[in-house]
KOLZAKOL-428908 format. One line per field, with one value per residue (C-alpha): residue number from 1; residue in one letter; chain; x, y, z. Coordinates in nm, 4 decimals. Layout:
! KOLZAKOL-428908
panu <- c(NUM|...)
kolmar <- c(A|...)
zapa <- c(A|...)
xx <- c(X|...)
yy <- c(Y|...)
zz <- c(Z|...)
END
This chain:
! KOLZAKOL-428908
panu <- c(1|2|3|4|5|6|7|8|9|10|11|12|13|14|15|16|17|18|19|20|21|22|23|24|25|26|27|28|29|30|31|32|33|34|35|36|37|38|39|40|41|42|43|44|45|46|47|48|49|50|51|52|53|54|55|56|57|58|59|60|61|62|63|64|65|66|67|68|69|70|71|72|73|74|75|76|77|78|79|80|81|82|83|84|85|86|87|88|89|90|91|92|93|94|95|96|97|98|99|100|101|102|103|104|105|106|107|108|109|110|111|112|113|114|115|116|117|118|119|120|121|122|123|124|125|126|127|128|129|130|131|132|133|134|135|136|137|138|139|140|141|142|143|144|145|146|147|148|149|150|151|152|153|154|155|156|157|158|159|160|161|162|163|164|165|166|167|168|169|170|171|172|173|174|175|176|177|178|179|180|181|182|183|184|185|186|187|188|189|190|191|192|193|194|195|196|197|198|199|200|201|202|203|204|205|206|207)
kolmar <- c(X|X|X|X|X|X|X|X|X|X|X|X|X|X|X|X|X|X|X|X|X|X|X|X|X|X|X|X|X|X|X|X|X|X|X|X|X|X|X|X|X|X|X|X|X|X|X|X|X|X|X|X|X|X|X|X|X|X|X|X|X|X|X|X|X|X|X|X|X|X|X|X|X|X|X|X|X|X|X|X|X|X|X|X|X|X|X|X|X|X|X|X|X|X|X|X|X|X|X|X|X|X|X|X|X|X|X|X|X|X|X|X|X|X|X|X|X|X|X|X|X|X|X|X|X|X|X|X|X|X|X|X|X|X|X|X|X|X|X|X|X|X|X|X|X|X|X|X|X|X|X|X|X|X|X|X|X|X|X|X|X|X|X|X|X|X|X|X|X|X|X|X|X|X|X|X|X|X|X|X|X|X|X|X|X|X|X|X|X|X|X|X|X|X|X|X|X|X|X|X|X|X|X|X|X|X|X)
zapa <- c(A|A|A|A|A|A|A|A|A|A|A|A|A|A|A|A|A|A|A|A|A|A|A|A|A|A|A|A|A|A|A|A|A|A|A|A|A|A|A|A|A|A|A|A|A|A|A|A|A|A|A|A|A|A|A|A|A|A|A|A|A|A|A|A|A|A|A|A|A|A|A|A|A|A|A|A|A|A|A|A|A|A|A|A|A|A|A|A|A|A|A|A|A|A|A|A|A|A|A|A|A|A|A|A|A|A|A|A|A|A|A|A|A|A|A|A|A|A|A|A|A|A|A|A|A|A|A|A|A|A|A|A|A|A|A|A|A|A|A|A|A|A|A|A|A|A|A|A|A|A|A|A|A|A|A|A|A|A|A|A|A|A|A|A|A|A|A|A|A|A|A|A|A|A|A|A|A|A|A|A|A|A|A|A|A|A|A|A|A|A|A|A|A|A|A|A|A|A|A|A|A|A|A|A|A|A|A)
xx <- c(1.4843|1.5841|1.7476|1.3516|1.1843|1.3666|1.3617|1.0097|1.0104|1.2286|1.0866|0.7208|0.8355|0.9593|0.5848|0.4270|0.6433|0.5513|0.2126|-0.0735|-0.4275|-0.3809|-0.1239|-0.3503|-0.6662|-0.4598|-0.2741|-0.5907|-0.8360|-0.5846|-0.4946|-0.8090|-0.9990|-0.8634|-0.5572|-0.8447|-1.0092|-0.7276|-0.6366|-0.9743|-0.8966|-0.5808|-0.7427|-0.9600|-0.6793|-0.4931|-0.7971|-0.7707|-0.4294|-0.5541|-0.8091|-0.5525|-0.2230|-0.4715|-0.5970|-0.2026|-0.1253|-0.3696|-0.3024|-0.6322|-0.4464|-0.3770|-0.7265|-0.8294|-0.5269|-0.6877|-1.0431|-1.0334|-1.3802|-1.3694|-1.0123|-1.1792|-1.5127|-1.3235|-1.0341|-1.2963|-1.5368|-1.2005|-1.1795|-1.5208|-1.5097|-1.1468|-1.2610|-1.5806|-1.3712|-1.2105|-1.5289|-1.6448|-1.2616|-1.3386|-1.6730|-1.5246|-1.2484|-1.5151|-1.7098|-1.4150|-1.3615|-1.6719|-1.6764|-1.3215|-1.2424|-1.1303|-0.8014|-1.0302|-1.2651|-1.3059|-1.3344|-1.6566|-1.5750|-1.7601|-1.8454|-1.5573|-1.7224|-1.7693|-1.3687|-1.3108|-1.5033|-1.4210|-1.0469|-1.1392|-1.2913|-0.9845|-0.7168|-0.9481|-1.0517|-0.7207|-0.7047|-0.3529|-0.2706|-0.3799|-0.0922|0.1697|0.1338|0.0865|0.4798|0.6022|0.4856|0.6171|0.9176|1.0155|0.7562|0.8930|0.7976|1.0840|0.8807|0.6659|0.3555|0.5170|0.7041|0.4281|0.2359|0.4943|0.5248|0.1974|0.1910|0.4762|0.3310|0.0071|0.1827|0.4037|0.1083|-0.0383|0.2991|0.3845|0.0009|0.0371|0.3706|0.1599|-0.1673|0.0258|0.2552|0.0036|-0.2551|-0.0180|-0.0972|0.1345|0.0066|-0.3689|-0.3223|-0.1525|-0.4080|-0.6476|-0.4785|-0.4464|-0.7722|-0.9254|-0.5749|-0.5240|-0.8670|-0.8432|-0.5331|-0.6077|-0.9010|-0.7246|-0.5017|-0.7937|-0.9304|-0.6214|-0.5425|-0.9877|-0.8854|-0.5890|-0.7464|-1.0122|-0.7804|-0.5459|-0.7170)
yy <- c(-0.8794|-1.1000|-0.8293|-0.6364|-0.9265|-0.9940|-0.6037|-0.6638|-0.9604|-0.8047|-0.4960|-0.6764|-0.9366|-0.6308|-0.4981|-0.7838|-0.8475|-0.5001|-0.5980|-0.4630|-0.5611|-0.8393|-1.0053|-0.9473|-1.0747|-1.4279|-1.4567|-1.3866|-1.6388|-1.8972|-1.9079|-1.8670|-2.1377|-2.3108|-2.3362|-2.4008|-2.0781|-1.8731|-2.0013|-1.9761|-1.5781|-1.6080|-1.6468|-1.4014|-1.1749|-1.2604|-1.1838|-0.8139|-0.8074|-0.8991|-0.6671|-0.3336|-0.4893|-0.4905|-0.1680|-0.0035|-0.2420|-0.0822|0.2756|0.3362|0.4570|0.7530|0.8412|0.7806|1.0292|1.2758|1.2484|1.3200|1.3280|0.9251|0.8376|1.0218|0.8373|0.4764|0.5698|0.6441|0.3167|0.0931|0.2777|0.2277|-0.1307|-0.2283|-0.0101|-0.2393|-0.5284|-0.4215|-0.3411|-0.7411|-0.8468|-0.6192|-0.7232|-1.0860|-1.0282|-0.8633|-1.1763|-1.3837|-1.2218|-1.2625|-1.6437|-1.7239|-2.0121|-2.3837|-2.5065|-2.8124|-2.6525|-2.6326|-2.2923|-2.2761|-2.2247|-2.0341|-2.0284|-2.0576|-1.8736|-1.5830|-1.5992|-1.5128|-1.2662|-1.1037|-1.1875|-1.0045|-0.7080|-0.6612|-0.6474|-0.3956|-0.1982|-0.0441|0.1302|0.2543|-0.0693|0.1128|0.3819|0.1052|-0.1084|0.2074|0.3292|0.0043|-0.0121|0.3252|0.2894|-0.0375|-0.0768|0.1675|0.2047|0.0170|-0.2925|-0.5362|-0.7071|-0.9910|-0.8757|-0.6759|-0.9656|-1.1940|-0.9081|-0.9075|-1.2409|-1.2412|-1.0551|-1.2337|-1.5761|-1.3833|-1.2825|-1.5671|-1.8022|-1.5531|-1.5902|-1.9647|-1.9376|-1.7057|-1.9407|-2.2287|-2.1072|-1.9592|-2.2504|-2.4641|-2.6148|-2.4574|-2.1485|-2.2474|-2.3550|-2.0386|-1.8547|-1.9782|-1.9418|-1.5504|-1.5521|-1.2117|-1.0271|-1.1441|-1.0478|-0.7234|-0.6151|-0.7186|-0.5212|-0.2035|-0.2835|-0.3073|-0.0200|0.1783|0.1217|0.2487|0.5550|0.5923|0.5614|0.7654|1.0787|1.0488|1.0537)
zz <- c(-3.5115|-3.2301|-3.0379|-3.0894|-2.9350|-2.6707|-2.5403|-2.5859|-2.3555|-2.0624|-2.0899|-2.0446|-1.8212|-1.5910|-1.6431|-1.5156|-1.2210|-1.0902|-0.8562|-0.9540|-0.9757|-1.2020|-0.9926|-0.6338|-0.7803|-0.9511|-0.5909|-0.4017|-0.6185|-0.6221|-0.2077|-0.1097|-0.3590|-0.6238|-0.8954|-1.1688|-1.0759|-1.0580|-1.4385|-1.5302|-1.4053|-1.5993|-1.9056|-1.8703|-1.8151|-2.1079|-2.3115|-2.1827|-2.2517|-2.6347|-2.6221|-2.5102|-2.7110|-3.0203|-2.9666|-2.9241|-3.2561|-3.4681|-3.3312|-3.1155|-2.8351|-2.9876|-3.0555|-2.6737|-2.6075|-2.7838|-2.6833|-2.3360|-2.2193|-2.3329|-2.1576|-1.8447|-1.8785|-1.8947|-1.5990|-1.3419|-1.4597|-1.4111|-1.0919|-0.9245|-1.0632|-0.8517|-0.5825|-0.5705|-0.5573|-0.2962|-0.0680|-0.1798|-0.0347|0.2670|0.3675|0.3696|0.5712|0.7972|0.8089|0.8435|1.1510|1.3160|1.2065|1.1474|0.8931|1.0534|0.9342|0.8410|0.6598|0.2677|0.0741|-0.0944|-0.4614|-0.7274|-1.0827|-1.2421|-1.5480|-1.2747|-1.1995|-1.5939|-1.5785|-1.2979|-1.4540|-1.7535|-1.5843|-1.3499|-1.6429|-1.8489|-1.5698|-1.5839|-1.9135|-1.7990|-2.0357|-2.3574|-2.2897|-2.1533|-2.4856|-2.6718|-2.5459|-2.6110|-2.9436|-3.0079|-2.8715|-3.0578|-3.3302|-3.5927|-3.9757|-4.0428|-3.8456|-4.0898|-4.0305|-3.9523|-3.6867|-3.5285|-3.4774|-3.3569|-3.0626|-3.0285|-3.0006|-2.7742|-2.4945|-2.4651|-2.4243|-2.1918|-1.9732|-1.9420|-1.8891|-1.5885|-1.4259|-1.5106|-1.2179|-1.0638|-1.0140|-0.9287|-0.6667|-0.4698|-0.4917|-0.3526|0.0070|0.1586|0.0513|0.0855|0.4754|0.5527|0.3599|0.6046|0.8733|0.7793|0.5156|0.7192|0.7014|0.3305|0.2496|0.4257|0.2902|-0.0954|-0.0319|0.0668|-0.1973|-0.4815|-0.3258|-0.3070|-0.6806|-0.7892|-0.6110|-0.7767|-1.1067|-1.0318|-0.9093|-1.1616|-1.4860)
END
């Protein structure tokens, strides 16, 4: 059972270091205003990760496989959802560059109950995750698999998640980071929101 988990773990831990929105939106939140925020989005990741492992774990996937008007109806609401995300990053690189930011300056934080949200949102507003966990748990989650075991992987990934957006958050909101952020905050902005943008559209095209 060892050899099960960790497979599990690389094969995850190669998941999550692929960039996608989850990693953008922790990287963004945390240069541009605050470690605590960007955990606060962690968190609020982690919980979507719960929400699509659980729903792979007990089989679900399947049934969103099959009904395809429902699969369709969910890909293109995670898409419009990133791709408004990425018009919010857009318009603020836009306003960065008419008033640029002063080295001095201090980024005006937000609710941080607003950054779990918006955490939240962003991780299930790709339900690409339902079929991810649901191959995973195919693939290594046999018959032969208890209870036990099942949850222990289940288990496994969402600590997973949230250890690598832990590195993730804390890198980025160092001050290195943070200076150079705004130094660069319109060309980070606009880029995360071509980014966020890029990946709504894919969504949307591809369901």
């Amino acid at each position: 059972m060892l050899m099960l988990f960790l497979t599990v773990a690389l094969v995850h831990f190669v998941a999550l270091m692929s960039p996608g929105p989850d990693f953008f939106f922790v990287s963004q939140t945390a240069v541009s205003r605050s470690r605590k925020e960007a955990m606060l989005g962690v968190l609020g990741i982690t919980l979507g990760i719960v929400v699509w492992a659980g729903v792979a774990l007990m089989g679900l996937n399947l049934i969103l496989q099959k009904m395809a008007w429902l699969h369709q109806i969910i890909m293109v609401g995670g898409g419009l959802y990133l791709l408004w995300m990425g018009w919010q990053l857009l318009r603020s690189a836009r306003q960065q560059h008419k008033q640029p930011v002063q080295p001095d300056v201090q980024v005006a934080l937000s609710n941080g109950g607003r950054s779990f949200f918006k955490g939240f949102l962003t991780n299930l507003s790709n339900p690409k995750a339902v079929i991810y966990f649901g191959s995973v748990f195919s693939l290594f989650v046999g018959d032969s698999v208890g209870a036990a075991e099942r949850w222990g992987i289940f288990l496994l990934i969402i600590v997973e998640t949230f250890c690598w957006f832990t590195i993730v958050a804390s890198v980025f909101a160092l001050p290195t980071m943070r200076r150079g952020y705004q130094r660069l905050a319109k060309w980070i902005d606009g880029v995360a929101g071509v980014l966020f943008a890029g990946f709504g559209i894919h969504l949307i095209i591809s369901r």
